[in-house]
C-alpha positions as CSV (number, residue, x, y, z in Angstrom):
1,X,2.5,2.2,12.1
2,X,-1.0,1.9,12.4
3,X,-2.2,-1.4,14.9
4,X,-5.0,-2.9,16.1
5,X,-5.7,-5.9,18.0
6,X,-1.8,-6.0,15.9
7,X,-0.4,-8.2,19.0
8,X,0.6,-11.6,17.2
9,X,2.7,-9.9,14.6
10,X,3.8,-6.2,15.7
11,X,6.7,-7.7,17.2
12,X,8.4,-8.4,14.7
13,X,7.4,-5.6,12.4
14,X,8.5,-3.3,14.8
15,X,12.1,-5.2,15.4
16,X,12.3,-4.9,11.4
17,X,12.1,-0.8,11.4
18,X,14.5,-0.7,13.8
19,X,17.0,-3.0,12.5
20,X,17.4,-0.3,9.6
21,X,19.6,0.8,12.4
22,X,20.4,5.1,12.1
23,X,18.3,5.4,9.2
24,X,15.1,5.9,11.3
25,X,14.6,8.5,13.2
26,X,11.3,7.9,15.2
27,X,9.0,5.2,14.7
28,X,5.0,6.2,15.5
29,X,3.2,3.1,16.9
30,X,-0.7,4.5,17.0
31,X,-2.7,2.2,18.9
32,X,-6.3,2.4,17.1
33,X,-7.9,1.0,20.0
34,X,-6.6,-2.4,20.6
35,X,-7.7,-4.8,23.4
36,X,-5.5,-7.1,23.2
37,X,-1.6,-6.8,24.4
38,X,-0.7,-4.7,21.3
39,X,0.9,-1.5,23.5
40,X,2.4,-3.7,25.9
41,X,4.5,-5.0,23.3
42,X,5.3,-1.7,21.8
43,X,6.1,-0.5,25.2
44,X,8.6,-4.0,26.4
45,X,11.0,-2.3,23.6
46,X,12.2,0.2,25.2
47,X,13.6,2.3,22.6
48,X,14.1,5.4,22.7
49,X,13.2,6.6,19.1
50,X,9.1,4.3,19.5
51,X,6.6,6.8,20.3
52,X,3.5,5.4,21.3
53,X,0.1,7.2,20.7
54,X,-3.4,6.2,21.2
55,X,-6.3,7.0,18.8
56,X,-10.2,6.2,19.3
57,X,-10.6,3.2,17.2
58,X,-11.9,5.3,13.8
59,X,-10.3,3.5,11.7
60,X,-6.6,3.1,9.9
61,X,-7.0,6.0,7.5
62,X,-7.6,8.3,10.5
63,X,-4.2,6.3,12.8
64,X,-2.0,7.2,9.8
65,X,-3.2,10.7,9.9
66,X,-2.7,10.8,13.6
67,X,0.8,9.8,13.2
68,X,1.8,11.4,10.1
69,X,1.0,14.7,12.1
70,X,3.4,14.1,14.7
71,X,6.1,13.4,12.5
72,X,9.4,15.8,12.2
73,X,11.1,14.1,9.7
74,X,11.5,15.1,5.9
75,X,10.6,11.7,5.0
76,X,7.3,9.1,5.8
77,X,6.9,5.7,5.8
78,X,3.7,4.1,6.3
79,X,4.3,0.0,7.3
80,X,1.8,-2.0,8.7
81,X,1.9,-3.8,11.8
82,X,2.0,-7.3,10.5
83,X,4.5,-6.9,7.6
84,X,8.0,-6.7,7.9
85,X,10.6,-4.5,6.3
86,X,13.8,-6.1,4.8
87,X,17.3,-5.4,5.8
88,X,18.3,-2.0,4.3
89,X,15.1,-1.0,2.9
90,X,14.7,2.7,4.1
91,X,18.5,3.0,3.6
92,X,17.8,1.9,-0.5
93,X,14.7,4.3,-1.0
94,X,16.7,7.6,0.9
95,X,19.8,6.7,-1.5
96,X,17.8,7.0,-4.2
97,X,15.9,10.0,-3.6
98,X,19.2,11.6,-3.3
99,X,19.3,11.4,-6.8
100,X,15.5,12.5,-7.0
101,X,15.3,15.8,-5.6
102,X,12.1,16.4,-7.5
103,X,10.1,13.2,-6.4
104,X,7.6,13.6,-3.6
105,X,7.9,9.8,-3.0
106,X,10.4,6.5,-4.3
107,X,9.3,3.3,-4.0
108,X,10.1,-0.2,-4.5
109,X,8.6,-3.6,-4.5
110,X,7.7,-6.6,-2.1
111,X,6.8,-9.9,-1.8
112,X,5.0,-12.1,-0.1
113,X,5.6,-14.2,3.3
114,X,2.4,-16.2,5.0
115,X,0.9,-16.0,8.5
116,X,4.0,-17.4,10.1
117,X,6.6,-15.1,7.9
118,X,7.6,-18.0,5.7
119,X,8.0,-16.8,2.2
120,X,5.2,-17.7,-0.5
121,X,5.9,-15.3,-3.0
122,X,7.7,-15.8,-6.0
123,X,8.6,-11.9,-7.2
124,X,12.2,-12.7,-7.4
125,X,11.3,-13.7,-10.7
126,X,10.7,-10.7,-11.7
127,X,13.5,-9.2,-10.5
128,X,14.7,-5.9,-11.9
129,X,11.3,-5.3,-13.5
130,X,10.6,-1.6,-14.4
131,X,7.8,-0.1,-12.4
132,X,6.6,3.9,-13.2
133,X,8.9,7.0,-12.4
134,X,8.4,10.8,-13.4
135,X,4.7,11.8,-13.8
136,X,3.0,8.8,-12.9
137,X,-0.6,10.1,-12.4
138,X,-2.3,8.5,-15.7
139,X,-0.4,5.3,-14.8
140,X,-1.3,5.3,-11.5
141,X,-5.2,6.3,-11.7
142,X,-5.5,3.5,-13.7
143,X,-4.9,1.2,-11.1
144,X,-2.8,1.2,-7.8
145,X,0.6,-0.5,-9.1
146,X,2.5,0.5,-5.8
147,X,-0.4,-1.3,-3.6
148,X,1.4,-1.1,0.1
149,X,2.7,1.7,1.7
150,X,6.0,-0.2,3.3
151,X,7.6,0.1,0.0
152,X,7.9,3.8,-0.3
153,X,9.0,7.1,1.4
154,X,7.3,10.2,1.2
155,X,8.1,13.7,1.9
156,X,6.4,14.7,4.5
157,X,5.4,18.2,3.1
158,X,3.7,16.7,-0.4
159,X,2.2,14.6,2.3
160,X,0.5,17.2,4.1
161,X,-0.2,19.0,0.9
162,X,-2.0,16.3,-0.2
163,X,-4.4,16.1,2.5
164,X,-3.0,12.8,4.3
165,X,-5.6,10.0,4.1
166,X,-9.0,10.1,3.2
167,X,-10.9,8.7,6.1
168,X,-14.3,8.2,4.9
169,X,-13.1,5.7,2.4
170,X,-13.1,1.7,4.0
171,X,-10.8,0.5,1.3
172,X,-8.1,1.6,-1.1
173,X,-7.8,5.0,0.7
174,X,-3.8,4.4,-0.3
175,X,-4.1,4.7,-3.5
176,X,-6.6,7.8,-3.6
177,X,-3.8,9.4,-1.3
178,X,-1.0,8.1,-4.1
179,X,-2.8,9.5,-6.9
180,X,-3.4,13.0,-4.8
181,X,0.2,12.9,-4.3
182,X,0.9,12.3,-7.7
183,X,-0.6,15.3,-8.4
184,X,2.2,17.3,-6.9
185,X,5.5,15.9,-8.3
186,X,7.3,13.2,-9.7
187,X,7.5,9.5,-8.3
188,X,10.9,7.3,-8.3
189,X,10.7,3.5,-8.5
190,X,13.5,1.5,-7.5
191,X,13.7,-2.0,-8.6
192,X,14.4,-3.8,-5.2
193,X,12.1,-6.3,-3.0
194,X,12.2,-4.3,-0.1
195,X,9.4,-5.5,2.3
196,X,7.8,-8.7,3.4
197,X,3.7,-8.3,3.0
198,X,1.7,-10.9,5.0
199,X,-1.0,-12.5,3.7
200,X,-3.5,-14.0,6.0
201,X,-7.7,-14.2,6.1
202,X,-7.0,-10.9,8.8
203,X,-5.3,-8.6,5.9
204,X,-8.3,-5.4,5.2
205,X,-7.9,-6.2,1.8
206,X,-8.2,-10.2,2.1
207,X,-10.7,-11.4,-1.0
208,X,-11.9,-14.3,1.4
209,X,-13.4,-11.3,3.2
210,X,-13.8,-8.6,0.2
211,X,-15.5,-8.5,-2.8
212,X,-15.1,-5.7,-5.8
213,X,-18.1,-4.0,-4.3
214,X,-16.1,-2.9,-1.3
215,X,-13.3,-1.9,-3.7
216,X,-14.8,0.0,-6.3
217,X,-16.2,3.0,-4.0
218,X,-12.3,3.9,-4.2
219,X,-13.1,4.7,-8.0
220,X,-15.9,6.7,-7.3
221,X,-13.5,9.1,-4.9
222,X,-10.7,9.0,-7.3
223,X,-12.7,10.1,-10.3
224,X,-14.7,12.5,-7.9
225,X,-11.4,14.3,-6.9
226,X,-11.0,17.7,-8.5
227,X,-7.2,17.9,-7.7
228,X,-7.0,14.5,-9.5
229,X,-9.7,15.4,-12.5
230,X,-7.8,18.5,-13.5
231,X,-4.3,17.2,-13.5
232,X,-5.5,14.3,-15.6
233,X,-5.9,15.3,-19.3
234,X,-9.9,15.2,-19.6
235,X,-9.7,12.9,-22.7
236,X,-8.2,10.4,-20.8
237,X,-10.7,10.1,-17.6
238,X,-12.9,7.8,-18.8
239,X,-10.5,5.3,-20.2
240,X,-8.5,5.8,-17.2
241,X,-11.8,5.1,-15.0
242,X,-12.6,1.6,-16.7
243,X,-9.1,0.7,-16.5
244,X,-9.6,1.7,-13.0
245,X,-12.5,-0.5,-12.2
246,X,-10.7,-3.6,-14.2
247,X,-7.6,-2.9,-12.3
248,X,-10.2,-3.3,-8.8
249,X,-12.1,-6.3,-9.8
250,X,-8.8,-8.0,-11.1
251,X,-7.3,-7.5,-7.6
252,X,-10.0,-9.0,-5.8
253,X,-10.0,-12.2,-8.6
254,X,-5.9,-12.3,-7.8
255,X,-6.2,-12.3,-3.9
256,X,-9.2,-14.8,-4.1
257,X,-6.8,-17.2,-6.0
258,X,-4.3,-16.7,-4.0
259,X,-6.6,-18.1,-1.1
260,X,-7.8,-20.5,-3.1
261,X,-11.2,-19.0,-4.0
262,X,-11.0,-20.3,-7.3
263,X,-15.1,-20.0,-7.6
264,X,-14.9,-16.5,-6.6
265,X,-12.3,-16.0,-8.7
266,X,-14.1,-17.2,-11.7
267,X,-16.7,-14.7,-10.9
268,X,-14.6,-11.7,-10.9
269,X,-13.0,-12.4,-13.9
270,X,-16.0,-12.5,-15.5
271,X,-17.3,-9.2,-14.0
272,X,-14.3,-7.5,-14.8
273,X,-14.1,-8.3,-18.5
274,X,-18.2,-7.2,-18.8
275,X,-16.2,-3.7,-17.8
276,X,-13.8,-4.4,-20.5
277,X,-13.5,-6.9,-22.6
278,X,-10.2,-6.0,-24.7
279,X,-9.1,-6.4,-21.0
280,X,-9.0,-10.2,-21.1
281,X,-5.2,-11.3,-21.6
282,X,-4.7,-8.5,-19.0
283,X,-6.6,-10.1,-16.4
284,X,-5.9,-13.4,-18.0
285,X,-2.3,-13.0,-16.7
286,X,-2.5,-11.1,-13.6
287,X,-4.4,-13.9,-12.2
288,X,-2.4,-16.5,-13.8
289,X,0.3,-14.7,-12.2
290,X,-1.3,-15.2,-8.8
291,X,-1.9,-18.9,-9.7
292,X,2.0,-19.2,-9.7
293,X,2.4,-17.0,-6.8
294,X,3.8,-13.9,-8.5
C-alpha cells in the first residue's frame, strides 16, 4: 500500500485488508514521504502482520517497488490507500487461482464509491460480465481493461520477473507492468466486484487534473518494450497501438464526465476518434457508460 499525505482515507483502507481476516499475511504500508499524520495512523493499529516502511518521496511506482521487495508471500496485492477492499475479496481471487495454477495473476472487478465511501457506481449492472482470461497480452496492450491494482493477485515471482514497476513513467505505469506480466503467463478473471475505488479531484488519474497528453507517454513505453514487442505478433502492433491511444484518450473523456467536465469531454472524444474513426460507437458508449455511472 503505497500513501502519501494518504491520512484522511488510509484508515479505512487499511481496516478493509485486514478484515479479510487469515487470508493476509502482512500488509506493507510504505510512507512515500507524507507530512501529514499518515504513519501515525498506520502505527495506532497495532497489528502485528502492518509493516511500516518509509521511502523518499520518488514517487508511487518506486513505493510499490519498495514494498513488493520485502514481501515473502507467493501472492501480491497492490491497493491504494484511499480505496477499500470488500469483504472476502483476497479470499475470492486465491480460490480461484487454485484452479489456475498457470496464471501469474486473477483478477476481478470494482466499482465505484465517492470521497466519503458512499457508493456512486452502478457496475452491478453488469454483473457476471466476462472480462479476459488465458493469454491476454493483445487484449490487454490495447488498452488497460483491469485499470486498478486492488482487484488482482499476483505471484510474486512473475512479479519480480517482470521487472516490478516502471518508475520513470508519471501515469499508467500499471498497465505497462500488466502487459510485462502478461508476457509471462496466463491471466484469470473472476467475475466479482471486489473493491471499492474512490473517486475524488485527489485520484493521480483524475481527468479534472489530467489530460491524454499525460496518458499517452504510457503508449510510447508499452510499444517501446522489447519483452512486450516480441511476444505480440508484429502484424498486430500497430493496430494494437491506435487501439491503445483510443483506449487512453477515451479514459480521460470517461473520467472527465464522470466529474462533470462535459467540455473536456467533448474534446477528447473528438481527439480520440481523429486516431480512429471506426472507433466512434466504441467511445460513443464507454462515455455514455460513464454518463450513467457504469
Amino acid at each position: 500500500m503505497p500513501a502519501r499525505n494518504a491520512a484522511t482515507h488510509i484508515r479505512e483502507a487499511i481496516a478493509s485488508v485486514l478484515a479479510q481476516g487469515l487470508d493476509v499475511d502482512a500488509l506493507i504500508v510504505v510512507d512515500d514521504g507524507s507530512s501529514d499524520g499518515t504513519a501515525a495512523i498506520v502505527r495506532s493499529f497495532g497489528d502485528s502482520r502492518i509493516r511500516l516502511m518509509a521511502n523518499d518521496g520518488s514517487g508511487v511506482s518506486a513505493a510499490r517497488n519498495v514494498g513488493a521487495r520485502a514481501a515473502t508471500g507467493e501472492w501480491l496485492m497492490f491497493l491504494d490507500a484511499d480505496d477499500r477492499l470488500r469483504p472476502g475479496a483476497i479470499a475470492t481471487l486465491l480460490n480461484a487461482a487454485m484452479s489456475a495454477p498457470q496464471a501469474v495473476a486473477v483478477y476481478g472487478d470494482y466499482d465505484r464509491i465517492d470521497e466519503d465511501g458512499h457508493p456512486i457506481g452502478r457496475r452491478g449492472l453488469l454483473r457476471g460480465r466476462a472480462k479476459p482470461s488465458g493469454q491476454v497480452l493483445a487484449r490487454l496492450a490495447a488498452g488497460n481493461f483491469i485499470v486498478n491494482g486492488g482487484i488482482m493477485i499476483i505471484r510474486s515471482a512473475a512479479f519480480a520477473a517482470a521487472g516490478g514497476f516502471d518508475e520513470t513513467l508519471k501515469y499508467c505505469e500499471d498497465w505497462h507492468c500488466w502487459c510485462r506480466l502478461a508476457t509471462l503467463g496466463e491471466f484469470r478473471f473472476v467475475p466479482d466486484l471486489l473493491l471499492d475505488y474512490r473517486v475524488h479531484e485527489a485520484n493521480t488519474m483524475s481527468a479534472a487534473l489530467r489530460s491524454p497528453q499525460d496518458f499517452l507517454p504510457a503508449a510510447e513505453r508499452v510499444f517501446g518494450d522489447r519483452a512486450i514487442l516480441d511476444t505480440l505478433p508484429a502484424h498486430l502492433v500497430p493496430t494494437l497501438r491506435r487501439a491503445a491511444e483510443v483506449h487512453l484518450v477515451t479514459y480521460a473523456a470517461s473520467q472527465a464526465v464522470r466529474l462533470r467536465g462535459y467540455r473536456k469531454a467533448a474534446r477528447y472524444v473528438l481527439m480520440a476518434v481523429r486516431r480512429s474513426p471506426l472507433a466512434m460507437p466504441r467511445v460513443a458508449l464507454r462515455v455514455g457508460l460513464a454518463f450513467l455511472g457504469i
